[in-house]
TORSEFI-866583 format. One record per residue: y, x, z of N, C-alpha, C in turn; residue in three letters. Coordinates in steps of 0.05 Angstrom, whole numbers, plus 5000, padded with zeros to 4 digits. Atoms other than C-alpha are relative to their C-alpha. Layout:
% TORSEFI-866583
YXZYXZYXZala...
END
This chain:
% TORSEFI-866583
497650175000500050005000502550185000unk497449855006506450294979501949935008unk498650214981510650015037502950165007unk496749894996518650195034501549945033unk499049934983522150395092503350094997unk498249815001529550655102500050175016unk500149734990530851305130500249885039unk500750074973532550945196498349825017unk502450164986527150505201497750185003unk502949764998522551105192499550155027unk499249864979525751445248499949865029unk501650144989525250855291498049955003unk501550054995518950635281497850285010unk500849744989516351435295500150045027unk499649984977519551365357498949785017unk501650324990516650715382497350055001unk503750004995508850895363500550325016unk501249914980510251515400500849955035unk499650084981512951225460498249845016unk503150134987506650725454497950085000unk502449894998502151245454500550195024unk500349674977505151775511501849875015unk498250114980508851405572501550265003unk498549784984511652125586502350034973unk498549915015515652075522502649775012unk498950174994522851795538502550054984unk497250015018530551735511502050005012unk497750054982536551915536503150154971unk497849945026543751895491502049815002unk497550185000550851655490499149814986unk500650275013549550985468497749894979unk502450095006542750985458499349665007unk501250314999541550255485502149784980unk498150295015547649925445498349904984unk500850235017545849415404500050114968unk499649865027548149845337497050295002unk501949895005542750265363499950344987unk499949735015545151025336498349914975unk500350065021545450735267497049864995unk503050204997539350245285496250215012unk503049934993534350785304498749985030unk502150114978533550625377500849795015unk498650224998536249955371496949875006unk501650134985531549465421498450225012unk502249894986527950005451499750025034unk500350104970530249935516498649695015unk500950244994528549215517497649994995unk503449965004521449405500499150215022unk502049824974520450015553501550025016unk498149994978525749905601501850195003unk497149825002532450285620498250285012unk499949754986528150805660498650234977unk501049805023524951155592502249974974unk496949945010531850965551501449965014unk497750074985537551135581502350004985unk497950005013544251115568500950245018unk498349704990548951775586501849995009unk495949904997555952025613500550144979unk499749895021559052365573499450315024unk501449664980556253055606497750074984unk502349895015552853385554498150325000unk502549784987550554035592498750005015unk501749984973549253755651498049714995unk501450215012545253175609496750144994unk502449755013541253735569498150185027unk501349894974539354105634497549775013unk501750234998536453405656497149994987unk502050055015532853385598497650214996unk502249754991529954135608498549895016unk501550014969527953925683497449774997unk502450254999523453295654497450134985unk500849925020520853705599497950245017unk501849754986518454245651497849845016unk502450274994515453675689498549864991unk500950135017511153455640500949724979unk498950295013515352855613500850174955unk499349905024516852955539503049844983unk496150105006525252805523500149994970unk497450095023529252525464501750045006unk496650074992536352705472500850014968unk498449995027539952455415502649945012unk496949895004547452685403501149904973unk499750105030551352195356501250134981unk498849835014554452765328499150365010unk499949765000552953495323500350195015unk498649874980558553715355500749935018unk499650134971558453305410497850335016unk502049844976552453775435500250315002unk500249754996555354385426501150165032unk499049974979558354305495497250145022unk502349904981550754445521498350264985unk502049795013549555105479498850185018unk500949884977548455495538497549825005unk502450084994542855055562497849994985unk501350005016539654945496498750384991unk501049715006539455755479499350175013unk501849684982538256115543499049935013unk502950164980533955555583498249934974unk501750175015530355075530498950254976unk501249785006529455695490498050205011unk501449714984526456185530498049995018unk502650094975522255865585497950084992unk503049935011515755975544500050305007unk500449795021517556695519499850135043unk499149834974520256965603497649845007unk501949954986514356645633497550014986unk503849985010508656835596498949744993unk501550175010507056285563499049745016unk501250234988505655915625501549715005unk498550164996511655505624500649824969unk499250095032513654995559502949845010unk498050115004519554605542499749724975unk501150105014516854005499502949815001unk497650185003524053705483501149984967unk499550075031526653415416503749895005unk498049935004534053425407501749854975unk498950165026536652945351503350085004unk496550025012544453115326501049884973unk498850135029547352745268501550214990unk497649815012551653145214501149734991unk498850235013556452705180502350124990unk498250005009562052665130501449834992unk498750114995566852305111501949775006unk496950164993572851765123501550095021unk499349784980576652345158499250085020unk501549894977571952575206501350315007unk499149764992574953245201498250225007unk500449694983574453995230497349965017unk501449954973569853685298497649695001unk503050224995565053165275498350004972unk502749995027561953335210498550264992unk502549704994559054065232497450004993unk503650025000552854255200499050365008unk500149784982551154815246497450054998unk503350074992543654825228498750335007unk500349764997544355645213499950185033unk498449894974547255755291496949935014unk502650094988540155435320497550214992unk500849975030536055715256499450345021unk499149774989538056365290497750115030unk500849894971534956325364496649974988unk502649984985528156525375498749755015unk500950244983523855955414501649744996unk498650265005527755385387498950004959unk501950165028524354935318502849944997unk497150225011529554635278498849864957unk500850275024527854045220502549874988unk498250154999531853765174498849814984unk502850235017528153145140502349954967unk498850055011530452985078499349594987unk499950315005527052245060498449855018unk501850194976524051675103497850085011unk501549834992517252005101500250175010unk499449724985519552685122500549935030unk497650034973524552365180497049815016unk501450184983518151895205498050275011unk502249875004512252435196500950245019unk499349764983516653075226500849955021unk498850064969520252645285497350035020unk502950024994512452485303498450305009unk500549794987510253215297502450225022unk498949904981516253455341500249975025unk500550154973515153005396497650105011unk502749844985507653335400500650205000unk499349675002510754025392500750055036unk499649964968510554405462502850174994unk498049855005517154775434501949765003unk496350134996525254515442499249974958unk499450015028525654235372503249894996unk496750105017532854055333500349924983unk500850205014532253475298502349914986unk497450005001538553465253499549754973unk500450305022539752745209502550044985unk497650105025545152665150500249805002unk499250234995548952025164499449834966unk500250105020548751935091497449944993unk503550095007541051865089498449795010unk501150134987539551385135499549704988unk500750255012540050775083498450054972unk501349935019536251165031497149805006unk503950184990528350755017498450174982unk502149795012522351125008497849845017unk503450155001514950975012498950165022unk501049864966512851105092497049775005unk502550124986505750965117500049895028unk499650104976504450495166498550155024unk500849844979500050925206501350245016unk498349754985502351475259498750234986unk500749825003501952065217502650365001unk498249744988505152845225500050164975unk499649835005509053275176500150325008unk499649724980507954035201502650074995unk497949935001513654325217499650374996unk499749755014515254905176498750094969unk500849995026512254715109502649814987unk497450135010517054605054497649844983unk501150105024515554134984501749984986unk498649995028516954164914499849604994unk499750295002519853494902500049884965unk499149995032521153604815498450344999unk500949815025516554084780501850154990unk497949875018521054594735498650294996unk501449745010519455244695503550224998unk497149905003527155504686502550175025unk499850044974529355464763500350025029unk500450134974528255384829503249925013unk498250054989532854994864499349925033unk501850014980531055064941502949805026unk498050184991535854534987499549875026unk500650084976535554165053501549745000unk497650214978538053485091500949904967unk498950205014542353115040500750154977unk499749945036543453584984497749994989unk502850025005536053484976501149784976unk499450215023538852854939502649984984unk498349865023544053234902498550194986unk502149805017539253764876498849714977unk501350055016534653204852502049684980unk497250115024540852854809501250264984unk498649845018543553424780497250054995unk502249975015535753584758500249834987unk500250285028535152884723502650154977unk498149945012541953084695499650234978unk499849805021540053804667497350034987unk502450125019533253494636501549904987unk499350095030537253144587500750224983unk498649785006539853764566498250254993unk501849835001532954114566499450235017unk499849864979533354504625497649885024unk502350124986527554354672500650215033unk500349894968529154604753498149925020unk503050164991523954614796502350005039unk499150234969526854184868498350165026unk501549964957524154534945502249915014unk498150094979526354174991499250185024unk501449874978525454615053498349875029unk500450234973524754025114500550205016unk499549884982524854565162501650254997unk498349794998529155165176499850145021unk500149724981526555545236496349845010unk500249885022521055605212499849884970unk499250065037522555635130497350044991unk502949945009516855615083500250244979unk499449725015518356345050498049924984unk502449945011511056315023500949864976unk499750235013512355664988502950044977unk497149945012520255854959498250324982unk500249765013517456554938497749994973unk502050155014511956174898500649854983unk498550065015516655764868501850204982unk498349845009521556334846497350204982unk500949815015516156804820499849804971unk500950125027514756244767502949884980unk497150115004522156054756501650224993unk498849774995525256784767502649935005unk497550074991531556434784500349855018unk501350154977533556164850503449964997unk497750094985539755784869499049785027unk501150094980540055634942502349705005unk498950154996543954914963499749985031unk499750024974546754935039502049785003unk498650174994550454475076502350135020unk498049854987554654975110501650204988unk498449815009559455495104498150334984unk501349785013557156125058499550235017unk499649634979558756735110497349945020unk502050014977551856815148499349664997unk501550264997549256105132497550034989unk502949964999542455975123499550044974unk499949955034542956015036499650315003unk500649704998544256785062496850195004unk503549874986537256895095498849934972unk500450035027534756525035498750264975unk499249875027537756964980498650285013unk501549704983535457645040497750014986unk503149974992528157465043499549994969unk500149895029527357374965500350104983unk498749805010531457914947497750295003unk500749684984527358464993497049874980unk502950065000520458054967500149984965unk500749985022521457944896502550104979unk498049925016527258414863499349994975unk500549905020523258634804499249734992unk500950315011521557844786502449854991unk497250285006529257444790500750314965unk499149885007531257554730503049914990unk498149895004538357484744501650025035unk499050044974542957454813499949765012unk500350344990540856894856503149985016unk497250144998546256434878499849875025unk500350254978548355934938501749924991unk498350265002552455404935499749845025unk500350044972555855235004503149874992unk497250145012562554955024502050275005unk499049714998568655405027500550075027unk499349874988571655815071501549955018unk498250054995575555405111498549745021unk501250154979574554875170500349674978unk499950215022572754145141502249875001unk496850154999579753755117498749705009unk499950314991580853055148501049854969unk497750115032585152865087497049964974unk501450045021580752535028500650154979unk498349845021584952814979497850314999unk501149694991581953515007497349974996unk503249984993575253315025498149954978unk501750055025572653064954499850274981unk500149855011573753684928498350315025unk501149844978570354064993497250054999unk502549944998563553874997498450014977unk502049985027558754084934498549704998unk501650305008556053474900497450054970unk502249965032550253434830501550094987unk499549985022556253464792500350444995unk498949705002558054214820497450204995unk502949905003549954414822499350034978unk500150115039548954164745501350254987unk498349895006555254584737499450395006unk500449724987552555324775496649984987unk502349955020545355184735500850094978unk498549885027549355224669500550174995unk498849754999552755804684497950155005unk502749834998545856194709498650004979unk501850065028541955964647502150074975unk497450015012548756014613498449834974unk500250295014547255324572502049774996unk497150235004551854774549499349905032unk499750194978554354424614498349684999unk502250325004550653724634503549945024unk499050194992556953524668500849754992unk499050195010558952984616497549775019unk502450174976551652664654500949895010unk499950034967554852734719503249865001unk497750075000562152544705500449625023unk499650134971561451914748499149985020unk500349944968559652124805502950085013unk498449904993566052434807502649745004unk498150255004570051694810497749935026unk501650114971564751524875502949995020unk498650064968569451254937497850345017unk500549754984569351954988497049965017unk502250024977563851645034498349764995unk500950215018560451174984497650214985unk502049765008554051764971498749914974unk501850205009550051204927500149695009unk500450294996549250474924498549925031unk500950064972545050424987501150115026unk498049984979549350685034502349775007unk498250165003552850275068501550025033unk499049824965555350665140498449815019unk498150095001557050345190501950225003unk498749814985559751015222499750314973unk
END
């Protein structure tokens, strides 16, 4: 049965069969019980397992996170979702030198079995301090997982295996994905974390991507198939750990790699990327691999600014061309470029 789901019903209903399978799993998050539910994903769940396994929060997001260590050490197994990003960067200290490390400083005998949801998001001026995609800064520590799902499947299958993970995972969602529909099984099943997938075939290529450019990669591919150009689509899902094996497997057959990030270029995760396949297959690319990030600059509030900020199919379409050096496929892509700022696709439809 080929049973459609949106991105936040996937994510919901993940969280629900494992809640009805492990009493020790629980929820705690600024406005986790509202009625809107953090964009519907843990909308009724209090009214199904009571306030003492969802809670609602202060706003105290280190001394929330710490909480959520101390349950996690106690065998309980935590949800903290953060409706934004950078709301939780107030608890980096807790997250990188507790929830990290416990395993590694006691020998193994200690775990941290905590899952961490942050939203990214962009825009209708969100600005500089709420549309952070910080996934590189995590990506970074030692003893800390980090996932970024890119379709309903992914976001049901990987929330599921992070919740059984005895590691701190960082469970990061694109606001823009959450009304996307894709074909999710009704049974409880588990994406590993740390295998990527080729989502589009391609011999010309590789285009390797995460989180929501996942569904700008595979638009500007439709796009530079009319055109004869064939890119082959990795989506990564995870980012600590990356599927090197899998990207390096792709590129040897492609010899061209453009990476698509959601962050800034200086030290963002496109960099490791471009490292690890540089040192592993020089004598194979045969030309300079690429990224495509945003610029150099903190995100503008101003629309005006922002449509021209974050990379879209039409700019990806546009940096394949130039690598293959082939007629452009932007005439394709030209409306995308008339989309309302925070209007991603037809199925979006916010609220936030």
């Amino acid at each position: 049965m080929n049973r459609q789901l949106k991105f936040w019903q996937a994510i919901h209903e993940g969280t629900d069969m494992c809640m009805s399978k492990d009493e020790n799993v629980h929820i705690l998050g600024l406005g986790v019980p509202d009625p809107k539910g953090v964009f519907g994903t843990t909308a009724g769940l209090q009214e199904k397992y009571g306030p003492d396994r969802v809670a609602d929060i202060p706003a105290s997001e280190n001394g929330m996170t710490g909480i959520a260590i101390g349950s996690a050490l106690m065998g309980m197994r935590p949800i903290l979702v953060h409706q934004r990003l950078d709301f939780a960067l107030l608890s980096i200290e807790q997250i990188v030198n507790q929830a990290a490390k416990w395993h590694y400083m006691f020998a193994s005998q200690m775990r941290v079995p905590l899952v961490i949801r942050m939203l990214l998001g962009r825009g209708w001026g969100q600005g500089p301090q709420h549309s952070q995609s910080l996934h590189s800064w995590f990506a970074h520590i030692p003893g800390l997982r980090v996932v970024m799902p890119a379709t309903p499947y992914d976001a049901k299958g990987l929330l599921i295996a992070s919740i059984e993970d005895d590691n701190p995972v960082i469970f990061l969602e694109h606001r823009w994905l959450y009304n996307i529909t894709g074909s999710v099984p009704e049974e409880l099943y588990r994406v590993p974390i740390g295998e990527a997938r080729v989502l589009r075939e391609g011999k010309d290529l590789t285009l390797v991507s995460l989180s929501y450019m996942t569904l700008e990669a595979l638009r500007a591919a439709e796009a530079l198939a009319e055109i004869g150009v064939e890119v082959e689509v990795v989506d990564l899902r995870s980012v600590r750990p990356w599927d090197s094996r899998l990207v390096c497997e792709s590129v040897r057959k492609t010899r061209r790699l453009l990476v698509l990030d959601m962050s800034w270029k200086t030290a963002g995760f496109g960099a490791e990327v471009v490292a690890f396949v540089s040192e592993q297959l020089w004598g194979v690319l045969q030309s300079p691999p690429r990224r495509l990030a945003f610029p150099e600059c903190p995100v503008p509030t101003s629309s005006a600014l922002a449509k021209h900020f974050y990379p879209r199919a039409i700019d990806v379409a546009e940096a394949v061309s130039e690598m293959l050096n082939v007629d452009s496929a932007l005439p394709l892509l030209n409306e995308s470029t008339d989309q309302l700022l925070d209007i991603p696709d037809p199925s979006f439809t916010g609220p936030f």
